[in-house]
C-alpha positions as CSV (number, residue, x, y, z in Angstrom):
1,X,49.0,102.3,115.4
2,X,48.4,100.5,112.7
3,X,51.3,102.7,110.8
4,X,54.0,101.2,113.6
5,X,53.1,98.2,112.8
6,X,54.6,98.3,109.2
7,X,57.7,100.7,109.8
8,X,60.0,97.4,110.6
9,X,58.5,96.1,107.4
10,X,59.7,99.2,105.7
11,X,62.7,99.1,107.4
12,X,63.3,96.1,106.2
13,X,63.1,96.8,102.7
14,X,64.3,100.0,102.3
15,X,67.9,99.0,104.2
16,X,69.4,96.9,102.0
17,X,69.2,99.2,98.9
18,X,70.7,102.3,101.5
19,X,73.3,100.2,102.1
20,X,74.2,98.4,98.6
21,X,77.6,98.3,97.4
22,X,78.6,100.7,94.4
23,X,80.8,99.9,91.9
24,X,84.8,101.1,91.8
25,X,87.7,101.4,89.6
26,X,90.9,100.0,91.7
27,X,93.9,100.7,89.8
28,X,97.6,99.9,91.6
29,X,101.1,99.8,90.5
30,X,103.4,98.0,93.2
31,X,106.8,99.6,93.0
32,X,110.9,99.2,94.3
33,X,112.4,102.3,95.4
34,X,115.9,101.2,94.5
35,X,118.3,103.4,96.1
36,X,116.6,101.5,99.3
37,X,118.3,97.6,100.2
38,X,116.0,94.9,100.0
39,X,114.6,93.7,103.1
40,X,114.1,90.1,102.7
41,X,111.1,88.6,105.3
42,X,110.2,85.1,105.4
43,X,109.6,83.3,102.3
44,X,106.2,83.8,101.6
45,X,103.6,80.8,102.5
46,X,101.8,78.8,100.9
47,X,98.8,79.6,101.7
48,X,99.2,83.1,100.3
49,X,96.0,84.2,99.0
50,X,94.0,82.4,101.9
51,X,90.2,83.9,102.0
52,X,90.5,86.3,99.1
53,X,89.0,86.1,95.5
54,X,90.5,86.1,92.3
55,X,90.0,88.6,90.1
56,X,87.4,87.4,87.0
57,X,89.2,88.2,83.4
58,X,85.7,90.2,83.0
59,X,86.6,92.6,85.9
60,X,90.1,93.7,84.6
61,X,90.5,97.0,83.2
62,X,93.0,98.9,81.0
63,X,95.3,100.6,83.1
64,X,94.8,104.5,83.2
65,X,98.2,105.5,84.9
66,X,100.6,104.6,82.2
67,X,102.6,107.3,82.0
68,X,103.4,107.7,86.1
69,X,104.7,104.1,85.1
70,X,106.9,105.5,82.5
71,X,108.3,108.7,84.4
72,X,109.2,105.7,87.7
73,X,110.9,103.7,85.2
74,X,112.4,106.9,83.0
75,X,113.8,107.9,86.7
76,X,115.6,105.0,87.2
77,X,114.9,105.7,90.8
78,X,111.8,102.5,90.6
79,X,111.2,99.4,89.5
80,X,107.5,98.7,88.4
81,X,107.0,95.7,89.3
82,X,103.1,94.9,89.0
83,X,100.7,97.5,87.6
84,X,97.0,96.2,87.7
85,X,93.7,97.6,87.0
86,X,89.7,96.1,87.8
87,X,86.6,97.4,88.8
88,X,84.6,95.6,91.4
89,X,82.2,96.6,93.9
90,X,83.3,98.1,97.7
91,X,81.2,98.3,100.4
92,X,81.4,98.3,104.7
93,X,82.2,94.7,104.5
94,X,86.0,94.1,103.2
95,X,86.7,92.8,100.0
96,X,89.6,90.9,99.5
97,X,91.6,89.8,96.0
98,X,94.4,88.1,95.2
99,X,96.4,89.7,92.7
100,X,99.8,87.7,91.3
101,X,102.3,87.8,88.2
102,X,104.4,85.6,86.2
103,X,104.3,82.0,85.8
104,X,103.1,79.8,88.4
105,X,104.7,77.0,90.1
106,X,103.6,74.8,92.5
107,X,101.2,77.3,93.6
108,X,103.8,80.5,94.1
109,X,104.2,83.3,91.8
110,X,107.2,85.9,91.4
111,X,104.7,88.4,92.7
112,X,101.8,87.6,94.4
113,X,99.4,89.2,97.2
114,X,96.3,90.5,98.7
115,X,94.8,93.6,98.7
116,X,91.5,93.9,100.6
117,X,89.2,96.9,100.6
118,X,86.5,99.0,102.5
119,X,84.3,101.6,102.1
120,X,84.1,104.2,104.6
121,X,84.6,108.0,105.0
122,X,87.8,107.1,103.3
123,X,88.8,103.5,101.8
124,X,90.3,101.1,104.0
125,X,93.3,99.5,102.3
126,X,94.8,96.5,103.2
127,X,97.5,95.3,101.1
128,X,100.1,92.4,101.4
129,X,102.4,91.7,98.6
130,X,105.2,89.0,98.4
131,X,108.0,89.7,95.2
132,X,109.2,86.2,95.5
133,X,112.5,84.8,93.8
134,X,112.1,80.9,93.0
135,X,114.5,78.3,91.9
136,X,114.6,75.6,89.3
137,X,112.4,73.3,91.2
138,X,109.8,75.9,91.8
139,X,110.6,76.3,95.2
140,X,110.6,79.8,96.7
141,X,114.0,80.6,98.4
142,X,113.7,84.1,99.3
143,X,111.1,87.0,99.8
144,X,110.3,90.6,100.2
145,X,106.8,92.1,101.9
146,X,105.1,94.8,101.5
147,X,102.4,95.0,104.3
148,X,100.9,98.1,104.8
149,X,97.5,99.4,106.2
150,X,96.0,102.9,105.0
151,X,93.3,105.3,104.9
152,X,93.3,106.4,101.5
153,X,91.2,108.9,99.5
154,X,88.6,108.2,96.4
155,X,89.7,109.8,93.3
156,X,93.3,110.5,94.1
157,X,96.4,108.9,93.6
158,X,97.5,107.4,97.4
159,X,100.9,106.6,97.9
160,X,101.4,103.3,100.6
161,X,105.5,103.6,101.5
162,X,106.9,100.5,103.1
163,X,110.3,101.0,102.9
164,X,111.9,99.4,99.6
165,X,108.7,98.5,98.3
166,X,105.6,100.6,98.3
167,X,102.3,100.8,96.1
168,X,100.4,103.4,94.4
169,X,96.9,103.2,94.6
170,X,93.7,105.0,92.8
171,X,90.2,104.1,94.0
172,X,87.6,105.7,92.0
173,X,83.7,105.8,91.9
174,X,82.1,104.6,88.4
175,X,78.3,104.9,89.9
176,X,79.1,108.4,92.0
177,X,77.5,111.3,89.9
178,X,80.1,113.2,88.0
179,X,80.8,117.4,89.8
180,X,78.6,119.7,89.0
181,X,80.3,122.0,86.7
182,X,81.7,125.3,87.7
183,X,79.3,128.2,86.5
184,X,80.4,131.0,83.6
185,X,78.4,133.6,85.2
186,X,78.2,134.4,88.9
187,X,74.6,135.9,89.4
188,X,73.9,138.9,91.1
């Protein structure tokens, strides 16, 4: 009796470390298939990144997938527009960041977005992107979207197609244990 007693207490503490969030390498390269015509969408808002989280300088990485970058742009078929790299930790609640490029003004960037993540079976990806074209008074006058939703697999390169734009996408475990290796010798 006494032992039913203290199971919720265990419960209790033993929970939150089964269910902890682990630690992740995002990397993603937002990209323009350019045989495909723009589709321009409302100008993007204002209140773009609304309930996500910037990125800390701290949490950026060195991109890993440099050369797919440089057989798109050899092909002449793509333009790279963003490629980005972080690690930050995932888990069964979403995690949202706003990601953006180029200067600034009035709150806008040339590129700018959301991507917000969740662990799973598979990853639950989110993403909303805006490639924004702004005029001399920082005013933006016309946009593209990407908004796409996806299931996507840890350790492999996803691709997300929208259309014109679409995003490539690498979500990779840095607490997982690394594969066993394969044996040499198969025993008898």
């Amino acid at each position: 009796m006494r032992l039913l007693r203290c199971l919720p207490l265990l419960l209790i503490l033993v929970a939150p470390m089964a269910f902890a969030d682990d630690l992740y390498q995002v990397e993603m390269i937002l990209i323009r298939q350019n045989a495909e015509p723009p589709l321009l969408s409302r100008t993007a808002p204002e209140d773009w990144a609304a309930g996500a989280q910037r990125l800390p300088a701290d949490s950026q990485r060195t991109p890993s997938l440099g050369p797919i970058v440089e057989k798109l742009g050899a092909s002449g078929n793509y333009s790279v527009l963003l490629h980005k790299a972080w690690q930050q930790t995932l888990g069964e609640t979403p995690v949202k960041v706003a990601l953006s490029d180029g200067p600034e003004q009035f709150g806008q960037f040339p590129i700018e977005g959301t991507l917000a993540l969740k662990l799973g079976r598979f990853t639950d990806v989110d993403a909303d992107f805006w490639i924004n074209q702004i005029d001399s008074n920082g005013l933006v006058t016309r946009s593209e979207r990407l908004k796409q939703q996806s299931h996507t697999k840890n350790g492999q390169l996803n691709y997300l197609d929208n259309g014109h734009l679409a995003l490539l996408i690498k979500i990779t475990s840095l607490t997982a244990p690394a594969p066993r290796p394969a044996p040499t010798e198969i025993p008898d």
